[in-house]
KOLVEX-886260 format. One record per residue: residue number from 1; x, y, z of N, C-alpha, C in turn. Coordinates in steps of 0.1 Angstrom, whole numbers, plus 2048, in hexadecimal, padded with zeros to 3 digits. Layout:
REM KOLVEX-886260
REC  resi  n_x  n_y  n_z  ca_x  ca_y  ca_z  c_x  c_y  c_z
REC   NUM    X    Y    Z     X     Y     Z    X    Y    Z
...
***
This chain:
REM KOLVEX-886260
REC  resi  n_x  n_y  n_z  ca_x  ca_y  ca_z  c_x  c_y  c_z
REC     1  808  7F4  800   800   800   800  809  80C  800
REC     2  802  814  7F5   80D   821   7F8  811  827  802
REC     3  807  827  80E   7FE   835   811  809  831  821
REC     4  815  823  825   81B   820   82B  827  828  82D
REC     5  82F  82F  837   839   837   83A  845  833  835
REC     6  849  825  834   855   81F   82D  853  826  820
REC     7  846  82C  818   847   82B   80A  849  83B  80B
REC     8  849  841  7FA   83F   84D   7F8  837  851  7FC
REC     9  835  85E  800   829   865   7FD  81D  85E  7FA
REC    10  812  85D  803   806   85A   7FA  7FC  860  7F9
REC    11  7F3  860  7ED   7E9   86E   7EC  7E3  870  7F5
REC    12  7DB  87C  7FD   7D0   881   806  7C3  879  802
REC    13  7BE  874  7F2   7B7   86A   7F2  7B6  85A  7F7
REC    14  7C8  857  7F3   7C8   849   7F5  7C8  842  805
REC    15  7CA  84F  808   7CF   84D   818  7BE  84E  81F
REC    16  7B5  854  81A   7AC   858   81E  7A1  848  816
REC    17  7A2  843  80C   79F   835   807  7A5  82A  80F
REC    18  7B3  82A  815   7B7   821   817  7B2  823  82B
REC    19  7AC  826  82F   7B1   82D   83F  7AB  81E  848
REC    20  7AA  816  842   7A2   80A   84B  7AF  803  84E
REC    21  7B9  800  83F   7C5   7F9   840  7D1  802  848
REC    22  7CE  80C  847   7D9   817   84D  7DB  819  859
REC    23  7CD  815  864   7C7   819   871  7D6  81A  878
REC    24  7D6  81E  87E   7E9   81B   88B  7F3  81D  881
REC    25  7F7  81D  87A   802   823   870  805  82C  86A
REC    26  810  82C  869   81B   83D   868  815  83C  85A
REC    27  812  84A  857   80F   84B   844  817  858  842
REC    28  816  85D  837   824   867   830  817  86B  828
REC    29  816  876  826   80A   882   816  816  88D  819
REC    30  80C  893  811   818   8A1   80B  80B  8A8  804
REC    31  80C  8B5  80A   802   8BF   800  803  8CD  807
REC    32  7F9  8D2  806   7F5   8DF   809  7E9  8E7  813
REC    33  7F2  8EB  81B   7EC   8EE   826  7DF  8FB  824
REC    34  7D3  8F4  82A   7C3   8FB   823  7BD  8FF  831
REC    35  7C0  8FA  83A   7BB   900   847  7BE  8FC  854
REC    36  7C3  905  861   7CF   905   86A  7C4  904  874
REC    37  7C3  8FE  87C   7BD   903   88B  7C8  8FF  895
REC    38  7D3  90D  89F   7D9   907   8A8  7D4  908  8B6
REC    39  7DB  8FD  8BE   7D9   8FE   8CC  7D1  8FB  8D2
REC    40  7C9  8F1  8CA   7B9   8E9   8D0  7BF  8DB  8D4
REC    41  7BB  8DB  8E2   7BB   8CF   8EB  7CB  8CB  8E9
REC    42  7D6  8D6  8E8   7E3   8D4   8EA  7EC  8CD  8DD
REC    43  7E1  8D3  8D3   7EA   8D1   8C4  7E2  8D7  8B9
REC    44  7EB  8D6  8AF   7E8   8DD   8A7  7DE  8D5  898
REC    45  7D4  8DB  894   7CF   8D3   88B  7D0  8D7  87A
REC    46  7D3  8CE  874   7DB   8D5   867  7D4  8D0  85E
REC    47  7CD  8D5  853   7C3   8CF   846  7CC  8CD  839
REC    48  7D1  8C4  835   7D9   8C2   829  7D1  8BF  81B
REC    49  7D0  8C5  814   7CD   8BC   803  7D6  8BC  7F7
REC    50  7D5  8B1  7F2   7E2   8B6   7E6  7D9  8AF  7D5
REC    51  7CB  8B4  7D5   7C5   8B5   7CB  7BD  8A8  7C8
REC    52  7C2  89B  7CA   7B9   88F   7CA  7B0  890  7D9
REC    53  7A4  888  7D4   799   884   7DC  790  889  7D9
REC    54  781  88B  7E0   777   88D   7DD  772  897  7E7
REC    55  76D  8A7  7E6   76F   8AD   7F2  75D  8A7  7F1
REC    56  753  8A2  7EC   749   8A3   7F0  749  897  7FC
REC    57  752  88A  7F9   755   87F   800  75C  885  808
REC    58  762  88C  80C   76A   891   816  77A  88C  813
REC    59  77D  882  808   78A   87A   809  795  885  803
REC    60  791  890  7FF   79D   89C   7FB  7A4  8A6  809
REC    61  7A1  8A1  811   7A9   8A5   81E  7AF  89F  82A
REC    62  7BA  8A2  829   7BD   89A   83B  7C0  8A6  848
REC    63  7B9  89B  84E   7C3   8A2   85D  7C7  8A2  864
REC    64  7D7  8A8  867   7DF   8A7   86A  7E0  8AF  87C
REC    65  7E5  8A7  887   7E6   8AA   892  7F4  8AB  895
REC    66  7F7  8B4  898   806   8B5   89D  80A  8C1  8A7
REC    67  817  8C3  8AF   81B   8CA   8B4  820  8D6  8AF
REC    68  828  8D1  89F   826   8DA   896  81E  8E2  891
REC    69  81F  8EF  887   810   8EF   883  819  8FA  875
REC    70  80F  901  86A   814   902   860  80A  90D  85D
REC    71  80C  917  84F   806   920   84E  7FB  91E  83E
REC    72  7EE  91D  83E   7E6   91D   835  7EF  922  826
REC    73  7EF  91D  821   7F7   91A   811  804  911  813
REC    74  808  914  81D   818   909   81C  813  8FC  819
REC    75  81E  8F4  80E   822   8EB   80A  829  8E1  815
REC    76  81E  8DA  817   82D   8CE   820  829  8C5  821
REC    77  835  8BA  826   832   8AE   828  82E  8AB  834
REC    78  827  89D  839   824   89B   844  823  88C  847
REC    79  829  88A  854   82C   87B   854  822  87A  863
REC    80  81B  86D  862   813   86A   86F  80E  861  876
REC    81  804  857  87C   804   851   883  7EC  851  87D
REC    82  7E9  849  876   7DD   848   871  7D4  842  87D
REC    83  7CB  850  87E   7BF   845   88C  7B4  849  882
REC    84  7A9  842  889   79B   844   883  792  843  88F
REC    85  787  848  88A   782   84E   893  784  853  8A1
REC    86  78A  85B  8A1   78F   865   8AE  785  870  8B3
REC    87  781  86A  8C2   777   871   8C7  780  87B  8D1
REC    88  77D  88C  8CF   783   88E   8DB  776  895  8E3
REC    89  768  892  8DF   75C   898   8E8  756  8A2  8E1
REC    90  74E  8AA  8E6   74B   8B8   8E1  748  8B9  8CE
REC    91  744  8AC  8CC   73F   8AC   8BF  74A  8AB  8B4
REC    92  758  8AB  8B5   768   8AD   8B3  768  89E  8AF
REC    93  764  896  8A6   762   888   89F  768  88B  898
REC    94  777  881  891   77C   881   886  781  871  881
REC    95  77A  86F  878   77B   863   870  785  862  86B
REC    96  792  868  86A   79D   863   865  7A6  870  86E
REC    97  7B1  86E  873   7BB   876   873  7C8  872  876
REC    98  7D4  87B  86E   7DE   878   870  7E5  87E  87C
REC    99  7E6  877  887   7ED   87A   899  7FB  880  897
REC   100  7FD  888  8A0   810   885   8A5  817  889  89A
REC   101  813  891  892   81B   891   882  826  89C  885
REC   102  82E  894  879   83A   89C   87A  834  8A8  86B
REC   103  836  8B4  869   833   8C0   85F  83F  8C3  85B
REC   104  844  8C1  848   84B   8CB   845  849  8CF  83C
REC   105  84D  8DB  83C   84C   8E8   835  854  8DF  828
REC   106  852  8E7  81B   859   8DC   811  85F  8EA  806
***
């Protein structure tokens, strides 16, 4: 599977198709940072797309949790740790996200 950290980069779609096989594993995308929210519940939350997926399916976005955090247009990569459905309360449900990520600027 691409969408594995030993490999390439895998698309914001494939990663978003593949997220059943991915669940607990480090995954690698690369795109473009679309929207920043920092310092909620002690991290930062990062929206990546890099043009594949489906925004009506929702599969053209990830998101990305980290300590880091990055500015709406930057280009980067992002390496992470795939959970699904992550409850943090307060209606804050997310069906896919990438944890603990490392962000680079590219």
């Amino acid at each position: 599977n691409a969408a594995i950290a030993d490999e390439g980069p895998a698309t914001v779609a494939s990663i978003n198709q593949n997220k059943a096989v991915l669940s607990g594993k480090n995954v690698k995308a690369a795109g473009k940072v679309v929207k920043v929210n920092n310092g909620i519940m002690g991290r930062n939350f990062v929206h990546i797309q890099d043009g594949t997926g489906d925004a009506g399916a929702g599969t053209n976005n990830l998101i990305v949790t980290s300590k880091q955090t990055a500015k709406v247009g930057d280009q980067v990569s992002i390496s992470g740790v795939a959970v699904l459905n992550r409850d943090f309360g307060s209606g804050y449900m997310y069906p896919l996200l990438i944890e603990e990520a490392t962000i680079t600027a590219k």
